[in-house]
PATORDREN-821048 format. One record per atom (N, C-alpha, C, CB): x negated, y, z; atom name. Coordinates in steps of 0.05 Angstrom, whole numbers, padded with zeros to 5 digits, always signed. Glycine has a CB too. Layout:
BEGIN
NODE      px      py      pz  atom
NODE       X       Y       Z    CA
...
END
This chain:
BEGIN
NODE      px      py      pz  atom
NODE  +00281  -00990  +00726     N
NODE  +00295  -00978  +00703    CA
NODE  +00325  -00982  +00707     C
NODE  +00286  -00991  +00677    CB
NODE  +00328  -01006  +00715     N
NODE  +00365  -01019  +00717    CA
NODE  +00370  -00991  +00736     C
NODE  +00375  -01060  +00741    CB
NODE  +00364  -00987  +00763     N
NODE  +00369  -00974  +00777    CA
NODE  +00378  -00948  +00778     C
NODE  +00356  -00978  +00783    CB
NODE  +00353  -00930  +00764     N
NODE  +00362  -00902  +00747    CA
NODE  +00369  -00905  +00729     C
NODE  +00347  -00883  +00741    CB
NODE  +00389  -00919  +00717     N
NODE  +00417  -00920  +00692    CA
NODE  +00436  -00923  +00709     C
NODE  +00419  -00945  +00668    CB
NODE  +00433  -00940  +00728     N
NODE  +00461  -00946  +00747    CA
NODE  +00462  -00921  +00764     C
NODE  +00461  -00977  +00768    CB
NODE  +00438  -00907  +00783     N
NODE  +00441  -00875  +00793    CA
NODE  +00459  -00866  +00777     C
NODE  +00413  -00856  +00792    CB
NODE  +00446  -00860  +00744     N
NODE  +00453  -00838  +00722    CA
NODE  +00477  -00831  +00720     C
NODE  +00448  -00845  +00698    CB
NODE  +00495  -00857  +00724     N
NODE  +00521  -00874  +00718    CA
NODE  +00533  -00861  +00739     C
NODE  +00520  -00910  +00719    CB
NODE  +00526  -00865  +00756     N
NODE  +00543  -00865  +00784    CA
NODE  +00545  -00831  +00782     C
NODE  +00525  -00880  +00817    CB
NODE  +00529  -00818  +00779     N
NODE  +00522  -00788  +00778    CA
NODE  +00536  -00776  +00757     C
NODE  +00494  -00782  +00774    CB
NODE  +00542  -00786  +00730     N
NODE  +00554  -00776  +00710    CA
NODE  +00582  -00777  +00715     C
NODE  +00547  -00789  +00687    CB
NODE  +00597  -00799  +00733     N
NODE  +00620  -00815  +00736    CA
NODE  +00630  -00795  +00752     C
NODE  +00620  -00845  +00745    CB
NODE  +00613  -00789  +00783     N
NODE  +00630  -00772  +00808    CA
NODE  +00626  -00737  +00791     C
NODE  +00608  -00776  +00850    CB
NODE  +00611  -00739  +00779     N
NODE  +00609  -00706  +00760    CA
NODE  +00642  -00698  +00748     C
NODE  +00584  -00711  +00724    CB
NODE  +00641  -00729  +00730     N
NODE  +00686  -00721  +00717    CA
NODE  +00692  -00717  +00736     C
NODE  +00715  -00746  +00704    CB
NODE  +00699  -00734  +00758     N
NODE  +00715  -00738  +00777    CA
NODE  +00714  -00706  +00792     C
NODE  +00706  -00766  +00796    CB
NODE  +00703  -00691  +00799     N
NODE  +00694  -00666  +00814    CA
NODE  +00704  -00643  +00787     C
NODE  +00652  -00668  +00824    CB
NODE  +00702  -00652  +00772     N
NODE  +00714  -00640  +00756    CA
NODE  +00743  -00632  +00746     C
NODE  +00705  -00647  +00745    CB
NODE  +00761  -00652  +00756     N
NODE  +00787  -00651  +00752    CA
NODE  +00803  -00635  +00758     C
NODE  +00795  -00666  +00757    CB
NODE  +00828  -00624  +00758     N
NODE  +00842  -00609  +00771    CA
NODE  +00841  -00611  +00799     C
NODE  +00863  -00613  +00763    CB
NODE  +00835  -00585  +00811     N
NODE  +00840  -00593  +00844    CA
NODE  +00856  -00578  +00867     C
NODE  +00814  -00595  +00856    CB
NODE  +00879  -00595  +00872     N
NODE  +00900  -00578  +00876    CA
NODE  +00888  -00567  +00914     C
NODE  +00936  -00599  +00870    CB
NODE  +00876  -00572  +00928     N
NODE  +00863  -00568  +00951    CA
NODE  +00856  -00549  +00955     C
NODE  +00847  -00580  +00956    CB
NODE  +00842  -00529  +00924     N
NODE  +00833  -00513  +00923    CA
NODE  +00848  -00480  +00915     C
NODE  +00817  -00524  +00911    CB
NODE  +00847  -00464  +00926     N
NODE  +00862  -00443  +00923    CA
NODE  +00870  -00426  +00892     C
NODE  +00848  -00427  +00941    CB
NODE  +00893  -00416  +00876     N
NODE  +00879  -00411  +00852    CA
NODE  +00871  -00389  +00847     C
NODE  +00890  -00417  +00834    CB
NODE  +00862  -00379  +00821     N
NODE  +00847  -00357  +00814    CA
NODE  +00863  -00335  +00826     C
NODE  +00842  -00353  +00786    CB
NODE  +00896  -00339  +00828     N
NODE  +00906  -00312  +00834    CA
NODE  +00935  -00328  +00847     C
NODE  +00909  -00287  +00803    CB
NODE  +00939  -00307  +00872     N
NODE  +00962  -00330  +00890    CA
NODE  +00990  -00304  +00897     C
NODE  +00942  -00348  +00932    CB
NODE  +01017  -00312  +00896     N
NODE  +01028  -00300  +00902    CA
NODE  +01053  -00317  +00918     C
NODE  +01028  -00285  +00883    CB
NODE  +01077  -00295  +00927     N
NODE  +01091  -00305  +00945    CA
NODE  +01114  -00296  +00936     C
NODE  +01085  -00300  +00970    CB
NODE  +01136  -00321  +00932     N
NODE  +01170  -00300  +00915    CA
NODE  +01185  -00327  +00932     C
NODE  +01178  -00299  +00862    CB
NODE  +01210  -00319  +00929     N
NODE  +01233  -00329  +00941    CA
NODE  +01254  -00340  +00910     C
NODE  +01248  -00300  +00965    CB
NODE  +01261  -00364  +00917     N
NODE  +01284  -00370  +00900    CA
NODE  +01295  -00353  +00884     C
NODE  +01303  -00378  +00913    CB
NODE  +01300  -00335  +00909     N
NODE  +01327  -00307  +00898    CA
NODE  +01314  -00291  +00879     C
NODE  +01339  -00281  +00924    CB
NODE  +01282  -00278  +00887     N
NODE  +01263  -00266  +00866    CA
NODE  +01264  -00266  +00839     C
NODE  +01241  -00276  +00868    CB
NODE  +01262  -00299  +00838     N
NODE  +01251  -00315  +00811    CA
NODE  +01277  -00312  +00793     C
NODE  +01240  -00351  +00816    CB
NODE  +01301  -00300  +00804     N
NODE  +01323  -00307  +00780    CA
NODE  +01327  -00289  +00769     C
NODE  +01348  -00315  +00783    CB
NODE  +01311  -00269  +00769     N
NODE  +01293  -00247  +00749    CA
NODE  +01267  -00262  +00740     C
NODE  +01282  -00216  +00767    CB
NODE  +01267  -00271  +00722     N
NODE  +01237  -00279  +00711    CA
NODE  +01209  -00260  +00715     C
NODE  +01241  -00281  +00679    CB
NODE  +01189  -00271  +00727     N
NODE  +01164  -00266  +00726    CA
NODE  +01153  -00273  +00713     C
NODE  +01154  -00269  +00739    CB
NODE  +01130  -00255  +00707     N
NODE  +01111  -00266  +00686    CA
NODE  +01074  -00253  +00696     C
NODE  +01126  -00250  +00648    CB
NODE  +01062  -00279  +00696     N
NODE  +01036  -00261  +00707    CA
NODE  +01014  -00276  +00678     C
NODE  +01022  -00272  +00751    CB
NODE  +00995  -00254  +00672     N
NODE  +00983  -00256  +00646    CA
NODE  +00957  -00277  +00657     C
NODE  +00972  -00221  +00631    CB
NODE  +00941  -00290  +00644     N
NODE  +00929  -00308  +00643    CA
NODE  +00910  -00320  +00618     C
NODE  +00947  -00321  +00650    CB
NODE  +00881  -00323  +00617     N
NODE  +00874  -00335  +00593    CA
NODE  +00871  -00361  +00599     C
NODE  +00852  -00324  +00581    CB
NODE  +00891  -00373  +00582     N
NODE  +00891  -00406  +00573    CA
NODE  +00862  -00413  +00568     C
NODE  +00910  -00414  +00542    CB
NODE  +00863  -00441  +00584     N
NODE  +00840  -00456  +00570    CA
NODE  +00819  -00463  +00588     C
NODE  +00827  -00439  +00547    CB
NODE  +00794  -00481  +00587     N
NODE  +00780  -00481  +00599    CA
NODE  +00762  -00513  +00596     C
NODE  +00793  -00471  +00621    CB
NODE  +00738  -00520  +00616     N
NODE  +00723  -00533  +00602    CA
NODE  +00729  -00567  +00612     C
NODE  +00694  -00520  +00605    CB
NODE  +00753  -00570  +00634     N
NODE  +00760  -00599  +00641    CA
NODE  +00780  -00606  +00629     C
NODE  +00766  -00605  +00667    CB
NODE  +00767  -00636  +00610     N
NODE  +00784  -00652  +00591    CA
NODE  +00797  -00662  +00609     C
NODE  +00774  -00672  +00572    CB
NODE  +00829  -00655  +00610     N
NODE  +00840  -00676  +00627    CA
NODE  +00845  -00709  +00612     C
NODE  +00869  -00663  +00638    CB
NODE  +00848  -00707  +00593     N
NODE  +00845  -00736  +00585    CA
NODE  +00825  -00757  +00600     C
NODE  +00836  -00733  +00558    CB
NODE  +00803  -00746  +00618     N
NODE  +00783  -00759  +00625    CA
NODE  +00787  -00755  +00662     C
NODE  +00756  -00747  +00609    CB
NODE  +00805  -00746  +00661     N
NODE  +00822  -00750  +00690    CA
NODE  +00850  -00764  +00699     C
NODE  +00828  -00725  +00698    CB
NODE  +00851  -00769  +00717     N
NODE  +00865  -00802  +00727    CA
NODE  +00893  -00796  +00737     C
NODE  +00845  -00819  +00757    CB
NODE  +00902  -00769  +00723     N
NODE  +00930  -00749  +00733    CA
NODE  +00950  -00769  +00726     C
NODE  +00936  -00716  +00715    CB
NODE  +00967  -00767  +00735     N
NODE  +00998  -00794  +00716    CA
NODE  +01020  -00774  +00730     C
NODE  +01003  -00846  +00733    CB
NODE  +01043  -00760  +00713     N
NODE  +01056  -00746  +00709    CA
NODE  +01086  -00762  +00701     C
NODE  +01041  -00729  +00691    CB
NODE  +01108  -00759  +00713     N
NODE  +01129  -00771  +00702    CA
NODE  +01141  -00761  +00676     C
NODE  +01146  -00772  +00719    CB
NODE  +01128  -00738  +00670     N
NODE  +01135  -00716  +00644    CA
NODE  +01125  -00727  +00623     C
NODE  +01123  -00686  +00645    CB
NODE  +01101  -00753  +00629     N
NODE  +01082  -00755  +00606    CA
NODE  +01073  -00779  +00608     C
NODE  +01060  -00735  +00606    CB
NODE  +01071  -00790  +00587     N
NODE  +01058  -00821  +00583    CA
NODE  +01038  -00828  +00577     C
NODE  +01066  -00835  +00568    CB
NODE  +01015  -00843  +00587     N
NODE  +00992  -00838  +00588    CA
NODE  +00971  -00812  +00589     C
NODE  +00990  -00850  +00573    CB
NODE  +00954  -00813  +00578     N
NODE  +00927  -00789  +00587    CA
NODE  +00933  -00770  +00575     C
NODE  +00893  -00793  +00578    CB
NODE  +00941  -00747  +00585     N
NODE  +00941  -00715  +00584    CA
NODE  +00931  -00708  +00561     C
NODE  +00926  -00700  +00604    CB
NODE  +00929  -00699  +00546     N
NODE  +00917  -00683  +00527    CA
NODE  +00909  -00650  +00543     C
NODE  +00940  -00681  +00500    CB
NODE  +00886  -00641  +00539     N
NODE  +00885  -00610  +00539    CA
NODE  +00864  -00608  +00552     C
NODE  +00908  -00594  +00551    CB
NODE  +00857  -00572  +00556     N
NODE  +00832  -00570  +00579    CA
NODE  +00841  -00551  +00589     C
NODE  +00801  -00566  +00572    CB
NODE  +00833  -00553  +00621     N
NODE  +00840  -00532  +00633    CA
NODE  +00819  -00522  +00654     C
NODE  +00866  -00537  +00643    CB
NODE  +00817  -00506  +00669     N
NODE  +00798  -00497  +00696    CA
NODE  +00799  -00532  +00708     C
NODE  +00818  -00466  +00723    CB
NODE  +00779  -00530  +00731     N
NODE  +00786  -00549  +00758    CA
NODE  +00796  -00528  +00785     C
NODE  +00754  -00569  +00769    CB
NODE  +00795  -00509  +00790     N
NODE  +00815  -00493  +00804    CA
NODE  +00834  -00484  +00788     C
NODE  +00805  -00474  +00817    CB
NODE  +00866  -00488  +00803     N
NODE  +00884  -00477  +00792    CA
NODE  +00873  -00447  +00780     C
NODE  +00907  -00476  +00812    CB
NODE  +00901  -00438  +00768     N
NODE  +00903  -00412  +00748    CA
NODE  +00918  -00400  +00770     C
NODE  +00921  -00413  +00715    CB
NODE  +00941  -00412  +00782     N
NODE  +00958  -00396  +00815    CA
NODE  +00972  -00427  +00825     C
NODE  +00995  -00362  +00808    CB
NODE  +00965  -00404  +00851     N
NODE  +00980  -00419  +00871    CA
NODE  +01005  -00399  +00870     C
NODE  +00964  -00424  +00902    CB
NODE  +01028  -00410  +00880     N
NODE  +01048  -00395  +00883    CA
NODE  +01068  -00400  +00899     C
NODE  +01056  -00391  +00864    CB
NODE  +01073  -00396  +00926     N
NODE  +01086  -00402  +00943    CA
NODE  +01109  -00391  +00939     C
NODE  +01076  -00399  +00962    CB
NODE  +01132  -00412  +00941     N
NODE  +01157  -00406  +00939    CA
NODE  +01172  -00420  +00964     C
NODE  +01166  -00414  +00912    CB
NODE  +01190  -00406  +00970     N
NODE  +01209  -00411  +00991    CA
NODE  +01242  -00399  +00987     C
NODE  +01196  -00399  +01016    CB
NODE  +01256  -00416  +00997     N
NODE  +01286  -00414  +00983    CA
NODE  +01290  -00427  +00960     C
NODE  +01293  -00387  +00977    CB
NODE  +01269  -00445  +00958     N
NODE  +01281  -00458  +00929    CA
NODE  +01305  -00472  +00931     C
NODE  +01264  -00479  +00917    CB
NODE  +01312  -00485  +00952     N
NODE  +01339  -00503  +00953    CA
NODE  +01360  -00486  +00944     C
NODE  +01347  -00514  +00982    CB
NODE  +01376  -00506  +00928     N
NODE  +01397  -00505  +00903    CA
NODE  +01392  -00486  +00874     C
NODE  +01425  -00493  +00916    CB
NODE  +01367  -00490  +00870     N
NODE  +01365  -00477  +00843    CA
NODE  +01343  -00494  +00833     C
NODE  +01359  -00444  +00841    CB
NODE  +01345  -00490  +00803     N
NODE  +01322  -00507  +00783    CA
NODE  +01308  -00485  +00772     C
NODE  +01334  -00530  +00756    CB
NODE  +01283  -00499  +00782     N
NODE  +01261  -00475  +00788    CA
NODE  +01235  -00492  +00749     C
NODE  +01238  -00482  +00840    CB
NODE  +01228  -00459  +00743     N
NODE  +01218  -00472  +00703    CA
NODE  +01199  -00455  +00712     C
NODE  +01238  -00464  +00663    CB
NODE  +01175  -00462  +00705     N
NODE  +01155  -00452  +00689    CA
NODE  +01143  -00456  +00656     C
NODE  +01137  -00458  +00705    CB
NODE  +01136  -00429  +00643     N
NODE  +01134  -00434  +00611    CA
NODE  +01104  -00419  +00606     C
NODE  +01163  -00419  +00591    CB
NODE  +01101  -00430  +00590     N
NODE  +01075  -00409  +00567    CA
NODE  +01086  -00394  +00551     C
NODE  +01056  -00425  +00546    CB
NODE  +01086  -00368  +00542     N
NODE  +01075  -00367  +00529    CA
NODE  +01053  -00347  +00514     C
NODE  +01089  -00373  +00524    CB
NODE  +01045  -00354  +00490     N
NODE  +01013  -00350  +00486    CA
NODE  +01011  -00348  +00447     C
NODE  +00991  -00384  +00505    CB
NODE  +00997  -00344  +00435     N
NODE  +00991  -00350  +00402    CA
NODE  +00981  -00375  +00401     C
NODE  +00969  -00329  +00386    CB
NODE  +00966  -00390  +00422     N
NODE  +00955  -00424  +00422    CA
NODE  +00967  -00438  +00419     C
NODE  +00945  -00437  +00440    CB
NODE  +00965  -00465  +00429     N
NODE  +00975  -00487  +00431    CA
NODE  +00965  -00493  +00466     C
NODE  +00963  -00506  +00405    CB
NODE  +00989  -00480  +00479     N
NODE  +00982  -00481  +00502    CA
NODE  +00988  -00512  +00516     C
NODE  +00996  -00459  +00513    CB
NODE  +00974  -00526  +00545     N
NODE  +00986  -00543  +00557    CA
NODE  +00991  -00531  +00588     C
NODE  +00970  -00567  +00553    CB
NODE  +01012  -00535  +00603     N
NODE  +01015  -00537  +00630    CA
NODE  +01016  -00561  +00653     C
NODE  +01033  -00526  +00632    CB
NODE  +01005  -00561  +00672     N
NODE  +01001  -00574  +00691    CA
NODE  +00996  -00564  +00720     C
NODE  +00984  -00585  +00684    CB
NODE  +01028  -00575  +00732     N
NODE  +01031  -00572  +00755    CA
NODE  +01026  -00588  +00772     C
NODE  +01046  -00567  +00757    CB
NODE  +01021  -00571  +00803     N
NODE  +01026  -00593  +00828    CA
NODE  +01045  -00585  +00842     C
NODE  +01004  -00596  +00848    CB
NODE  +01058  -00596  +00849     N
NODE  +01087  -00582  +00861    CA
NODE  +01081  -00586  +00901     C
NODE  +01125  -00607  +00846    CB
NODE  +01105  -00566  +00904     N
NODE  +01099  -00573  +00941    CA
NODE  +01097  -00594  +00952     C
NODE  +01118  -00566  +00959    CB
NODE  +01111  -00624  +00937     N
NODE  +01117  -00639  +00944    CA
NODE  +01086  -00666  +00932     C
NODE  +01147  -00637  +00936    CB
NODE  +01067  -00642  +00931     N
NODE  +01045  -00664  +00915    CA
NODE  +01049  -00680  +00895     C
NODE  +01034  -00683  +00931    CB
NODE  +01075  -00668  +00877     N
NODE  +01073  -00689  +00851    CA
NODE  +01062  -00674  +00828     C
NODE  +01103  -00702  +00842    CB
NODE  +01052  -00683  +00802     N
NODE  +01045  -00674  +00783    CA
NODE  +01060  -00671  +00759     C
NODE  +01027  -00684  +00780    CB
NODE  +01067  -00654  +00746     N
NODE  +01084  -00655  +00717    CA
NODE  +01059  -00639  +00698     C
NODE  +01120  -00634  +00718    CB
NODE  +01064  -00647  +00675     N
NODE  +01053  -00646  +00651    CA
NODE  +01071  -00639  +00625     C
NODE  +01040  -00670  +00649    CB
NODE  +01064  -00615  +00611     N
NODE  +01079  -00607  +00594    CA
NODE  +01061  -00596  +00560     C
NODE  +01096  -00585  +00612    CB
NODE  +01062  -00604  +00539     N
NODE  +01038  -00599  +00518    CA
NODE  +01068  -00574  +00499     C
NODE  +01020  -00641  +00495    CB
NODE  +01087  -00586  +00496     N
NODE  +01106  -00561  +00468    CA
NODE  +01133  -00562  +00473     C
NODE  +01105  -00571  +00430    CB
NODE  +01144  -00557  +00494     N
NODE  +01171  -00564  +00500    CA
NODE  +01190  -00527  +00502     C
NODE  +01169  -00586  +00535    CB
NODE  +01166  -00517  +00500     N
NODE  +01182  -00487  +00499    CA
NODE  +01182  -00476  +00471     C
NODE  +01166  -00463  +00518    CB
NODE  +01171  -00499  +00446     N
NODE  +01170  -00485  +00428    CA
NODE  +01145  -00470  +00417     C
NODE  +01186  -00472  +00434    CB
NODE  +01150  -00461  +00396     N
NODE  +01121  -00447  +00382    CA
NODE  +01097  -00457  +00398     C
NODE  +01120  -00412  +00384    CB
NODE  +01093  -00487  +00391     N
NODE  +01062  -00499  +00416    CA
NODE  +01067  -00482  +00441     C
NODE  +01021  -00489  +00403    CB
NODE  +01083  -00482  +00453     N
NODE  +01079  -00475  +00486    CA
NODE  +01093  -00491  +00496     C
NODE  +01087  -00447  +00498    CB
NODE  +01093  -00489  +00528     N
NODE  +01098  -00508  +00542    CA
NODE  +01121  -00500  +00568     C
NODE  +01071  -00518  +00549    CB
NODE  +01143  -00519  +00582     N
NODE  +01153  -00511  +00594    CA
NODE  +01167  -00537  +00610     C
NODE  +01165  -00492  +00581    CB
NODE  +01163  -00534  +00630     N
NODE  +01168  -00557  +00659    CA
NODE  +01194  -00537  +00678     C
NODE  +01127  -00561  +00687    CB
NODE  +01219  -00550  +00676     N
NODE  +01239  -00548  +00690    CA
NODE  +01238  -00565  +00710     C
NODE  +01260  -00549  +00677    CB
NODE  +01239  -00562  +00737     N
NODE  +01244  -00575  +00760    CA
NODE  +01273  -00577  +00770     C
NODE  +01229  -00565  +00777    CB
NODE  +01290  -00588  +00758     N
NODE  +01322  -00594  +00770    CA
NODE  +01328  -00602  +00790     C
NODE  +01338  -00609  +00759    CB
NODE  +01304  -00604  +00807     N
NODE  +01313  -00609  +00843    CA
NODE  +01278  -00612  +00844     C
NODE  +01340  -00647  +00856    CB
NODE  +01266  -00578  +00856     N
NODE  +01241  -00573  +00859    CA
NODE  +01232  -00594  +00877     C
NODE  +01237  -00546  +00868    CB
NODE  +01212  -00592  +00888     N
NODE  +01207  -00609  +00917    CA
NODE  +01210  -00589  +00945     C
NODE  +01171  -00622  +00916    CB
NODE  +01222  -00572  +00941     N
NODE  +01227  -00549  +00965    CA
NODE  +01197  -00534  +00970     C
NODE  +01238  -00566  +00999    CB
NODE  +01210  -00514  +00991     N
NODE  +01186  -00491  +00991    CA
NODE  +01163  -00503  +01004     C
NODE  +01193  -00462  +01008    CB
NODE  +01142  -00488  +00983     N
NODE  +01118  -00493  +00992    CA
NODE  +01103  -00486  +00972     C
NODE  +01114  -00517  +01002    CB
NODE  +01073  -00493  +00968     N
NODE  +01050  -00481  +00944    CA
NODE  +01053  -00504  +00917     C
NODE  +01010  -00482  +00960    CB
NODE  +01068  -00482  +00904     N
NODE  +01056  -00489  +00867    CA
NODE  +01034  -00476  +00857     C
NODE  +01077  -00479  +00842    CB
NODE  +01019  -00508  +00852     N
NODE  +00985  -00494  +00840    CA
NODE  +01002  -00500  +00810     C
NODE  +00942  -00519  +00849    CB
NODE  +00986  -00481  +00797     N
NODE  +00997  -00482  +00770    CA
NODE  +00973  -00476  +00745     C
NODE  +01022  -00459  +00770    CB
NODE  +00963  -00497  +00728     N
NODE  +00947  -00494  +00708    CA
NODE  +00962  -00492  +00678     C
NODE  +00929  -00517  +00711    CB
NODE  +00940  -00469  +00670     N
NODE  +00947  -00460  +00641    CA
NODE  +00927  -00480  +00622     C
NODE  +00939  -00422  +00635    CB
NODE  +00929  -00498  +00607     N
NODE  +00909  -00490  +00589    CA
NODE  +00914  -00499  +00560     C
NODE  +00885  -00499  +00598    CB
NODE  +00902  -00507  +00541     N
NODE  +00898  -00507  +00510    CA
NODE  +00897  -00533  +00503     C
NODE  +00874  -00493  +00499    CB
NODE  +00908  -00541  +00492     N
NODE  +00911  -00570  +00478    CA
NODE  +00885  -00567  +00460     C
NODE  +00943  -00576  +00459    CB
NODE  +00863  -00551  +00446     N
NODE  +00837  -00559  +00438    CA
NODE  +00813  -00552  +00449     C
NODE  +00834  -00554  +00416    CB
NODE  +00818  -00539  +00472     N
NODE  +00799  -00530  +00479    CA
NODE  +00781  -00502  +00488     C
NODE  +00795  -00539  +00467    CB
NODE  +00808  -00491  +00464     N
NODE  +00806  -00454  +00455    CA
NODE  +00813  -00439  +00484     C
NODE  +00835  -00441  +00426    CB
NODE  +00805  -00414  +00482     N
NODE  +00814  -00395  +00494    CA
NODE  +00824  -00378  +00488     C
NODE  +00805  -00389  +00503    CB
NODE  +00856  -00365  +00506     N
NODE  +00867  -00345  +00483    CA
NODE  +00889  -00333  +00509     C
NODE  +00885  -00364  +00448    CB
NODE  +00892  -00313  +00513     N
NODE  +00915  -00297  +00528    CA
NODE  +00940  -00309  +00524     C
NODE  +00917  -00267  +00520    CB
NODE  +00946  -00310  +00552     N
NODE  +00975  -00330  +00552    CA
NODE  +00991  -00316  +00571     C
NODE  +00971  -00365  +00563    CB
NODE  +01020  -00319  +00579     N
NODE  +01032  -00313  +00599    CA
NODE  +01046  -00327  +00606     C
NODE  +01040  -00297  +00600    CB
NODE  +01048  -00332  +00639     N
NODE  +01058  -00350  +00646    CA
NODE  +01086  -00339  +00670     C
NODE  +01034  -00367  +00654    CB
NODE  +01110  -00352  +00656     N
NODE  +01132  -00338  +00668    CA
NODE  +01140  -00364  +00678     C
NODE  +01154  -00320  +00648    CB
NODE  +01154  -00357  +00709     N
NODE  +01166  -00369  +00727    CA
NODE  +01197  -00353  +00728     C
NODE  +01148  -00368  +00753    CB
NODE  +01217  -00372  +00733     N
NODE  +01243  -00367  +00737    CA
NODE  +01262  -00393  +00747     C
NODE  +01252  -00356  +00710    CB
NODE  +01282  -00378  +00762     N
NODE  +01303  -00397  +00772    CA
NODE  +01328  -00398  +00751     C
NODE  +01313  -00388  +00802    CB
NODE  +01338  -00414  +00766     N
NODE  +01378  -00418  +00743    CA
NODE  +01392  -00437  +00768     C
NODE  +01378  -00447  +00697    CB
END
């Protein structure tokens, strides 16, 4: 009996874990812009939301103090390869009618975390010295859980 509770355990435990954001993995939709591109704002449409509590993932963000709030996919929403970022501060924002959250991985494999910094519950992560070119996986999702059409604009300054 001890045994199959401790299996159960072990099986329920690597289940979160497989569940988390996973930046390894390619995202739903991938594109390719240059520094120079982005200082025209893009915007690619997106539905927020999805069924991994990051609260119950082990992410640590310098944007954010302690456990994440929100849910999002476990494959990114995009990857987005950028090149030419050097000398510009490179933002991504929401927005959406939710209470959107964002979560990035940057080229440089670090993570930022953003829940209402653009205002009207949306979210927005400025990078003032990006990590240089390479793949931004980039997750949309909802601080409760909801799903709801969002857009997600990238731009330089």
């Amino acid at each position: 009996m001890k045994l199959t509770i401790a299996v159960a355990a072990l099986f329920v435990s690597a289940s979160s874990a497989l569940a988390c954001p996973d930046y390894t993995l390619w995202g739903n939709e991938t594109y390719e812009v240059t520094g120079d591109q982005l200082y025209t704002p893009r915007s690619f449409s997106v539905v927020a939301g999805g069924d991994t509590n990051l609260e119950r993932c082990r992410i640590r963000s310098p944007t954010w103090n302690g456990a994440m709030p929100g849910f999002v996919i476990s494959k990114p929403d995009f990857s987005i390869t950028v090149r030419g970022v050097a000398g510009y501060e490179l933002e991504f924002r929401t927005v959406s009618s939710c209470d959107t959250v964002l979560l990035i991985n940057t080229a440089g494999a670090n993570w930022y975390f953003d829940d209402d910094d653009n205002g009207n519950a949306d979210a927005k992560i400025r990078l003032t010295r990006p990590s240089g070119d390479g793949i931004y996986d980039v997750w949309i999702g909802t601080y409760n859980g909801d799903y709801c059409d969002a857009q997600l604009i990238v731009e330089t300054f």
